[in-house]
N, C-alpha and C positions, 0 to 999 in steps of 0.2 A: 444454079448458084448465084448469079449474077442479079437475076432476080429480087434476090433476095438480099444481098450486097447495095443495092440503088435505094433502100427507102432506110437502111442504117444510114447510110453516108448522106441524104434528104436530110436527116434528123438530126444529125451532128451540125450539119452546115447550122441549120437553123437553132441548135441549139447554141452554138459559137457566135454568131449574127451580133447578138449583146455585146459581146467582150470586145467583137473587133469594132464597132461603132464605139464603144468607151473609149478608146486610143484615142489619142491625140497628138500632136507634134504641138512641145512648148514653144520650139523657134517659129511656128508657125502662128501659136498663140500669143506671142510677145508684138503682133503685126496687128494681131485683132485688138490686143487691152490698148492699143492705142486709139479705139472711141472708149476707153473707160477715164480718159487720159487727165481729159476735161474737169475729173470729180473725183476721181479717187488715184491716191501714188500707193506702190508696194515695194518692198524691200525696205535694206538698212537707210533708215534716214527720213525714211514717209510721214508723210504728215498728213491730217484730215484737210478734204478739201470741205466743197459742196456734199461730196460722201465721204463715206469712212475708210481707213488706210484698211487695206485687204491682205497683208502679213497677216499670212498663219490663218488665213479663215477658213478652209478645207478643213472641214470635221469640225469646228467648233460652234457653240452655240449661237445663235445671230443676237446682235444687240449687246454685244458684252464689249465694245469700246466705251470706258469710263468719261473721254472725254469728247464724245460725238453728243449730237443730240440728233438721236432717229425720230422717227415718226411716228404717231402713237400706232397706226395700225403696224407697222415692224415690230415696236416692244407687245405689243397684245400676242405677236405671231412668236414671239421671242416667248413669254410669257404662257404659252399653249404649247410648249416645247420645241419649236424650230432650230432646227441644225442644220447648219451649211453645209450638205453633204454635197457630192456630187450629182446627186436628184432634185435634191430641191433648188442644188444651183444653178444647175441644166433650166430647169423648169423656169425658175426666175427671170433668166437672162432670155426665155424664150417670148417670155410677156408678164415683164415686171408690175405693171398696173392690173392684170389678171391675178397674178399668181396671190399678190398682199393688195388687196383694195386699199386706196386711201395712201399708197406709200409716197412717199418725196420725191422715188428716184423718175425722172422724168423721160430717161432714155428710151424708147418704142420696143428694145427688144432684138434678139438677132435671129435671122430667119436663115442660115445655113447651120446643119447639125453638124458640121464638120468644124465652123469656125467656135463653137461652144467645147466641143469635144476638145478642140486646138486651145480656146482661154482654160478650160478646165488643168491641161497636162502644163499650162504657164504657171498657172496658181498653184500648182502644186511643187508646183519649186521654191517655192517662200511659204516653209514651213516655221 
């Protein structure tokens, strides 16, 4: 029996693996958006810097602040359907000059999945 118990419970793990890497800690993430600090404000009151105010961009489509002006390779990505999801934001943040050839944002990118997981559960608090 046990046997046979070890490769359900193998497969569960692994199939959970995703979900518990998604987690994040936002108070943890409110330590990380302080390298976003430089270029972009969020919450009541923000204003565009160098980048655009990040209120509410979880789930919405990228390039829809009226009064920023993004990059043409952003609006091209905006324009072929780009959505700030939690995937493409991950992705972004992991090599922003990969992810959109040509874009403005100049930041190198964050090389721990924990600290993206961590901005991701922050953003998501300024809905």
């Amino acid at each position: 029996m046990l046997k046979k118990i070890a490769p359900i419970a193998t497969l569960l793990t692994v199939l959970a693996a995703p979900v518990l890497a998604a987690d994040g800690d936002a108070a943890k993430g409110e330590k990380v958006f302080k390298k976003c600090k430089a270029c972009h404000m969020i919450g009541e009151g923000a204003k565009n810097r160098t980048g655009p105010i990040l209120t509410g961009v979880v789930g919405d489509p990228a390039g829809q602040n009226p009064d920023f002006k993004y990059s043409k390779a952003l609006m091209e990505a905006a324009e072929g359907g780009l959505v700030w999801d939690e995937a493409s934001i991950s992705e972004f943040l992991t090599k922003p000059k990969t992810f959109i050839k040509g874009t403005k944002m100049s930041f190198p990118g964050l090389k721990k999945e924990a600290d993206i997981n961590n901005l991701m559960a922050y953003l998501e608090t300024f809905e």
